[in-house]
Every structure is written in structure tokens, then in C-alpha cells.
C-alpha positions in Angstrom: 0.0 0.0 0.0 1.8 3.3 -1.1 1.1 5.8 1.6 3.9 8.4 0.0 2.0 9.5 -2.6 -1.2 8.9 -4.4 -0.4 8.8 -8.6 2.2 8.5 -10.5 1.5 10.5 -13.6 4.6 10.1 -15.3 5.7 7.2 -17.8 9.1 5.4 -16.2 12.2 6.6 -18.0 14.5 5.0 -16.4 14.5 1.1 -15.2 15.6 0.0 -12.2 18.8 -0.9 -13.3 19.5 2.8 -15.0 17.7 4.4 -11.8 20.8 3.2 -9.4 23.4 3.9 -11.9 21.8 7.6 -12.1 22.3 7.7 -8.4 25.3 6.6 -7.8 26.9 8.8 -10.4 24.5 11.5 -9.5 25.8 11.1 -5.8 29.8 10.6 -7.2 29.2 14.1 -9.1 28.1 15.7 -6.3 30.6 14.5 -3.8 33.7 15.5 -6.5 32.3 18.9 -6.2 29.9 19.2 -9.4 27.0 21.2 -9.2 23.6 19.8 -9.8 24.0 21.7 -13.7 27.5 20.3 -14.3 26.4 17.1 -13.0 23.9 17.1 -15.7 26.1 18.2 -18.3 27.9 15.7 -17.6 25.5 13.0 -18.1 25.1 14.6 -21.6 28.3 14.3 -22.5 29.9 11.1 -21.7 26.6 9.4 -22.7 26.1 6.5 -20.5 21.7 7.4 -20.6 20.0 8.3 -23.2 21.3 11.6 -24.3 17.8 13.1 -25.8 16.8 12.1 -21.8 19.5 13.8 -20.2 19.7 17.0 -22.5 16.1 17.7 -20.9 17.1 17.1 -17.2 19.9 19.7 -17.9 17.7 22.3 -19.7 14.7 21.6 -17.0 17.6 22.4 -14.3 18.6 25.2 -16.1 15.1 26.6 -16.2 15.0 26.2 -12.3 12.9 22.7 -11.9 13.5 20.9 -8.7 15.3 17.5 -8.2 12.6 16.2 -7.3 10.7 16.5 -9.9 13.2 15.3 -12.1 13.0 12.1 -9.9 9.3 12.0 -10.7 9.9 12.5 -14.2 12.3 9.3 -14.3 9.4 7.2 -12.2 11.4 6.6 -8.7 10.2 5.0 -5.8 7.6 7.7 -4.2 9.7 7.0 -1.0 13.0 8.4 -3.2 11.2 11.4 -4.0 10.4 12.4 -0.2 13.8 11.8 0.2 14.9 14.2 -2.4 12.4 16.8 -1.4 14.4 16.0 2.6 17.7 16.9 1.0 16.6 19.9 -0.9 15.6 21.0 2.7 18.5 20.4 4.9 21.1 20.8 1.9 23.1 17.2 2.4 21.9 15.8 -1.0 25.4 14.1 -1.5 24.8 11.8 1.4 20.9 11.5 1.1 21.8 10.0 -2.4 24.5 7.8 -1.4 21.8 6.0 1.2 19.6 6.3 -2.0 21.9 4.2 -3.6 22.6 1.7 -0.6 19.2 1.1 -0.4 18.8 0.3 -4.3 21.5 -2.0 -3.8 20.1 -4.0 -1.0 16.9 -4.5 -2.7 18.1 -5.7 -5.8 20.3 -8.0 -3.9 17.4 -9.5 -2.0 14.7 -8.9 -5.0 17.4 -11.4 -6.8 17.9 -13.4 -3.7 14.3 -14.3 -3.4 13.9 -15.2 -7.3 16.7 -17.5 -7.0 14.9 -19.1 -4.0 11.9 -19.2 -5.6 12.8 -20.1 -9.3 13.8 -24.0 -8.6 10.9 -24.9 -6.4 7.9 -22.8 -8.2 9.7 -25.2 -11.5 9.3 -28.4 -9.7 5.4 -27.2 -8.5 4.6 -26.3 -12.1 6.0 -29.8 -13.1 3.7 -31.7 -10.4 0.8 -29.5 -11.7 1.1 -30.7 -15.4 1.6 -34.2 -13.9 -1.7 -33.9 -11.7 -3.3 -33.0 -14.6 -2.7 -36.1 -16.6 -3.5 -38.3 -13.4 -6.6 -36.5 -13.2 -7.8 -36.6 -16.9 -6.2 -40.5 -17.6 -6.2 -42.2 -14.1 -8.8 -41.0 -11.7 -12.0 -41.0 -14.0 -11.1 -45.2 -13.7 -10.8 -44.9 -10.3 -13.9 -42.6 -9.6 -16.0 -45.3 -11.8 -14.6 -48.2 -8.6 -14.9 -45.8 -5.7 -17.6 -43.1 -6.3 -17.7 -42.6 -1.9 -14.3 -41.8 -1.8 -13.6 -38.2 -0.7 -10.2 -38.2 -1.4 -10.4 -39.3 -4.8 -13.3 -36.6 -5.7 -11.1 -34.0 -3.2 -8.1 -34.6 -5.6 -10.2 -34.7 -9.0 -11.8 -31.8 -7.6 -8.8 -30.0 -6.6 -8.4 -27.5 -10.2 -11.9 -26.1 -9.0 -11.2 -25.6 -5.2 -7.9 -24.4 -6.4 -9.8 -21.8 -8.5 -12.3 -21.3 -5.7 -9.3 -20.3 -3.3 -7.6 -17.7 -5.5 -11.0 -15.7 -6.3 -11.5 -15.7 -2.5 -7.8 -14.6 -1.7 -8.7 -12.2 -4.8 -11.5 -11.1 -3.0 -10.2 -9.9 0.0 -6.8 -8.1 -1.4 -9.8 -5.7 -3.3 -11.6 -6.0 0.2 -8.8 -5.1 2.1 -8.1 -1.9 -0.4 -11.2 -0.4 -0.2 -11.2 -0.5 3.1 -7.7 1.0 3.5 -8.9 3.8 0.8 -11.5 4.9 3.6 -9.1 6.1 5.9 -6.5 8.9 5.8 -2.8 7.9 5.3 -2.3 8.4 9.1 -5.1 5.4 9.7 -3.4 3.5 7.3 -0.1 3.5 8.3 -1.5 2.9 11.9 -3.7 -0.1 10.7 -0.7 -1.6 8.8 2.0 -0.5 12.1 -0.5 -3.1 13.7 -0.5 -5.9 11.7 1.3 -9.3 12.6 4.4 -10.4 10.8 3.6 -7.2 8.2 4.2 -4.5 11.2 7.3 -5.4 12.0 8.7 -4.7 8.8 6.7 -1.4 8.5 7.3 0.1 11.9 10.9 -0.3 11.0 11.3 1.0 7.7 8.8 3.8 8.7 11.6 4.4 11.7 14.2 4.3 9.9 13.3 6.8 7.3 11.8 9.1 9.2 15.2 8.8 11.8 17.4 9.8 9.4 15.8 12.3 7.6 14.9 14.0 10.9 18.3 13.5 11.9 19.7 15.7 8.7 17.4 18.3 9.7 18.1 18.6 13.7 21.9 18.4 12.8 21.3 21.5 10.9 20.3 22.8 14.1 16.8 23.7 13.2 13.7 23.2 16.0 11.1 20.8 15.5 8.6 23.6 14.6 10.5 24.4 12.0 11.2 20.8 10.4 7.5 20.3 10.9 6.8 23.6 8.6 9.7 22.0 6.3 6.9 18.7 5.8 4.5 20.9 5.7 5.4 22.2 2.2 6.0 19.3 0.3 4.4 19.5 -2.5 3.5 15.5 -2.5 0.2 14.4 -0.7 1.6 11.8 1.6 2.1 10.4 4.9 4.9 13.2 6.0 2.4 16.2 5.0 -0.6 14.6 7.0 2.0 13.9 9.7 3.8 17.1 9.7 -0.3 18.5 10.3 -0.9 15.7 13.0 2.1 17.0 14.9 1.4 20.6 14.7 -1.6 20.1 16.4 0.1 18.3 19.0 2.5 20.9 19.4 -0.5 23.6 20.1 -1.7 21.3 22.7 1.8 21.2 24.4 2.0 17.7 23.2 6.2 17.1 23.4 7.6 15.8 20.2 8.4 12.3 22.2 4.9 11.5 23.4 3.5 12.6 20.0 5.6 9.5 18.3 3.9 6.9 21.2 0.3 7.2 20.1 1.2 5.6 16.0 1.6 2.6 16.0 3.8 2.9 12.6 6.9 3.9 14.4 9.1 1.7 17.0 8.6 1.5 20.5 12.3 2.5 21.1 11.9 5.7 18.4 10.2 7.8 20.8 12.9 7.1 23.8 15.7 7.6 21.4 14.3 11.4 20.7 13.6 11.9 24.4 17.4 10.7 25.1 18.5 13.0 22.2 16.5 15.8 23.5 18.2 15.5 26.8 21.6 15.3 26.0 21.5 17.7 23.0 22.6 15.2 20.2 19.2 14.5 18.7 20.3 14.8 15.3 23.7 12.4 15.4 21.5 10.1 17.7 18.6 9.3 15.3 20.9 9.3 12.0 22.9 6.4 14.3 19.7 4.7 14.8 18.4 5.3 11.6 21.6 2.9 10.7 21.0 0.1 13.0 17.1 0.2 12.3 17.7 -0.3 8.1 20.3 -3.1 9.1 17.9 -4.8 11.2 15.4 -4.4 8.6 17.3 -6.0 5.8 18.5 -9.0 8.4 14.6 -9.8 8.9 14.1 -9.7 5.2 17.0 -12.3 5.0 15.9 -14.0 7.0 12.5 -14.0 6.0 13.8 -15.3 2.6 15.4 -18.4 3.7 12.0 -19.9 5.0 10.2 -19.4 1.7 11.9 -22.1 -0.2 11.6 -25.1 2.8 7.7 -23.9 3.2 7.0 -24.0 -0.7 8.9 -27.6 -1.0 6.7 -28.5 2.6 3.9 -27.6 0.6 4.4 -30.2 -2.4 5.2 -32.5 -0.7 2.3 -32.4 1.4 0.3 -32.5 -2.5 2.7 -35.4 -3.5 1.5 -37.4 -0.5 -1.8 -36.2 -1.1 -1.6 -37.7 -4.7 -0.2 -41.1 -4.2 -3.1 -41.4 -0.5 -5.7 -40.9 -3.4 -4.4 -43.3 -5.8 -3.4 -46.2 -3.4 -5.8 -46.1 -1.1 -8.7 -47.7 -3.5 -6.0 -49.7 -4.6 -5.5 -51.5 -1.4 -9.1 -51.0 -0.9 -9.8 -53.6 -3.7 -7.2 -56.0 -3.2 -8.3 -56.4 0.0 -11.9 -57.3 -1.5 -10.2 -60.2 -3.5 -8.3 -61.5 0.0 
């Protein structure tokens, strides 16, 4: 469920691939002491994109367009863009792009990871699927004919139609589940989602460790919380930091303190809200939350790891509890007969 922003309007210009080599030489440029316009010339010149492509980006930089937009343009991740728009406000674009870039890295790694996991064993379940098919259309219509009362024979012949059955229901409830999250604002939804089981975990910490850093950059700036809540405020994307940054304000008025605001969502960590009272304390909020910010994305791509190396024991648990299924329905009658002839 995006809860960054609600369209993308623009056609992707860049795949996934080309997005992480714009970044990293993007964030290279800007590190070597380019400008944002050189940078872009750049590009044009040594011709590693599509030059008609990149002769835009320089002209629309030229004319005064944010980086941002540019990233819309190309069709990043809506989370990218936020990030962009973060830089642009506390000015450390270099390093905002090099996490960019980390972050694209790790999840191609694990996007690959988990289609290598998944390639060999989905193979073999597409194999047993063809071969169900031909016991089912060559050997059970024999063996329904000897044992009409058996439900696991009609269970297994039946199986495509259940099969079918359970997809439109699982269908069924993804719309359900949709609708019902496009009924609340983006704060409900991030809260609903925060709560989840399994799901939450993984959301409450990359929730916490985006909004960690990118706080961080702004606090190590030295600006108040009013201020970087104005900051969210003017984002031009309707998202979850606007509604958030609109959420706190009204805290604020109330003489909410920043800490006991992040307690009542259930989107960020439990430990998020100590770490900014800690911060708050001592006077190193900023350095404090971009550390954490660290620690949270590397405990985040662990789990996912982790996470990853179950899918390929429960899909092969899974067949094999259909190849038992199989041979139960064909022997079973089998042995049911002989029996008769003992």
C-alpha cells in the first residue's frame, strides 16, 4: 500500500537498473564537487543514458525545476522522491543520495535473492501440476467409476476447481482489504498496517528508519522541531509526512512534546520515541537518530533475509504435502480392492 503518494503521472524513464546507476553517479558528481547543472552536463556528455533524456534534465535544471521532480519524471520510488524533497531541505543531498543508492542495492540483492529461492521450487510445483493433470484426466475418471464414496479421490479430481475457488477468495479480500484502507486517511493507514502481525514489523521499521534519518539531517542542521514540521509541511506530494507534519502541529498547540506525540502511531518503534527523548536531553538528537536510523535499516534487511530463507523449505513443505496427497488418493482404493479379492 503506497502511503507516499497517491499517482504516479509520469511514464518510467529510467529502469531499475539505469535508476541506481543515475544515483550513484548523481551522488559521485556531487561529492567530486559538481554542481547539480554540471552534474547534468555531464551525463550529456559522456553518454552513459540516453542523451535526448539527459539534455532535458539539464535544460529543465537550467530553467529552475526541482530535483525532485526530475525524480518523478524518471518514475522513482515515491519514497526516493520524499527523500529528495528532505535533501533539498536540509542541503546534504550528496549523502541522502548515497543511502539512496545503498538502499537500491540491497533490494536488488534480496529482489534477486528471493527469485533464485523461488525459481527452482515454483519449476518443480509447475511440473507436479502438469503431472496432476494427466492423473486426473487418464487415471482418476477409472478410479472414480470403482470408488464413487471416496472423498479423497473426488477431493483430488476436484482440486483445479477448489484451487480456483481459493484464488478468487484470496482475490476477494486483497480488493476487500483496499477499499477498506482507501476509507481512511494515510495516518489510519499507516497505523492499521504498524499493527499488523508479521507485516508491522517490517513497516514500523522502515517507517523508523526513514523518518530517523531524515529528521536527523534536519536537527543536525540545528533547526527546532517547529521548524522541520513547517519544512513537511510544504512538500508539494500528498503523503504520509504532510498529514503527519499537520498531526504534529496540532500536538505541538496542545503542548504535546515531540516524544509523546511519536507513542500514540503505532507505525513507528517502540524504542523511536525514547531515542528522541534521550536526544532531546543530552543535546545530540540529530547524530542520535541518524545512528539509529543505521541500526534500524540493518535490522530491517536481516529480517528480510531471514525471512527469505523460509520461503523455499515452506514452498517444497507444501508439495510434498500435494505429493502425499496424490499417491493417498491413488493407493488407497488400490489396497481398498485387493483387500476385497483376499
Amino acid at each position: 500500500m503506497d502511503l507516499f503518494q497517491n499517482k504516479r503521472t509520469k511514464k518510467q524513464k529510467l529502469n531499475k537498473k539505469q535508476q541506481q546507476q543515475f544515483v550513484h553517479l548523481l551522488e559521485g558528481l556531487l561529492t567530486n564537487g559538481f554542481s547539480l547543472k554540471e552534474s547534468f552536463y555531464f551525463m550529456e556528455k559522456v553518454s552513459i543514458f540516453n542523451k535526448k533524456l539527459t539534455n532535458n534534465l539539464s535544460n529543465q535544471i537550467v530553467l529552475g525545476k526541482s530535483l525532485a521532480d526530475i525524480f518523478l519524471e524518471l518514475n522513482f520510488e515515491k519514497i526516493t522522491i520524499i527523500q529528495i524533497n528532505f535533501a533539498q531541505m536540509h542541503g546534504n543531498l550528496a549523502n541522502t543520495l548515497k543511502q539512496i543508492d545503498l538502499h537500491m542495492q540491497h533490494v536488488q540483492k534480496y529482489r534477486n535473492h528471493f527469485y533464485k529461492i523461488l525459481s527452482y521450487p515454483l519449476i518443480f510445483f509447475l511440473f507436479l501440476i502438469m503431472i496432476l493433470i494427466g492423473i486426473r484426466q487418464f487415471i482418476f475418471p477409472q478410479l472414480l467409476i470403482e470408488n464413487q464414496s471416496s472423498l479423497t479421490i473426488q477431493f483430488i479430481y476436484n482440486s483445479p476447481y477448489l484451487l480456483l475457488s481459493f484464488l478468487l477468495v484470496i482475490f476477494s479480500l486483497y480488493l476487500g482489504f483496499r477499499t477498506y484502507l482507501k476509507r481512511k486517511d494515510l495516518i489510519q493507514q499507516a497505523n492499521f498496517l504498524g499493527r499488523m502481525p508479521i507485516l508491522g514489523i517490517f513497516y514500523k521499521d522502515y517507517l523508523s528508519a526513514f523518518f530517523a534519518f531524515e529528521w536527523g539531517k534536519l536537527f543536525t542542521q540545528g533547526l527546532e522541531i517547529r521548524s522541520v514540521i513547517q519544512m513537511m509541511k510544504q512538500m508539494d506530494q500528498y503523503s504520509l509526512v504532510t498529514e503527519l507534519a499537520r498531526e504534529m502541529e496540532k500536538d505541538l498547540e496542545k503542548g504535546i512534546l515531540f516524544h509523546q506525540q511519536l507513542q500514540n502511531y503505532s507505525f513507528f518503534t517502540t524504542e523511536f520515541s525514547i531515542i528522541i527523548q534521550q536526544g532531546e536531553i543530552k543535546g545530540y538528537l540529530g547524530k542520535e537518530l541518524i545512528i539509529y536510523s543505521g541500526l534500524i535499516w540493518k535490522r530491517f534487511f536481516n529480517r528480510i533475509e531471514r525471512s527469505i530463507q523460509w520461503v523455499q523449505p515452506m514452498i517444497f513443505l507444501l508439495i510434498a504435502i500435494l505429493i502425499i496427497s496424490i499417491y493417498t488418493a491413488m493407493l488407497l482404493p488400490i489396497y481398498g480392492n485387493m483387500e476385497e479379492f483376499l
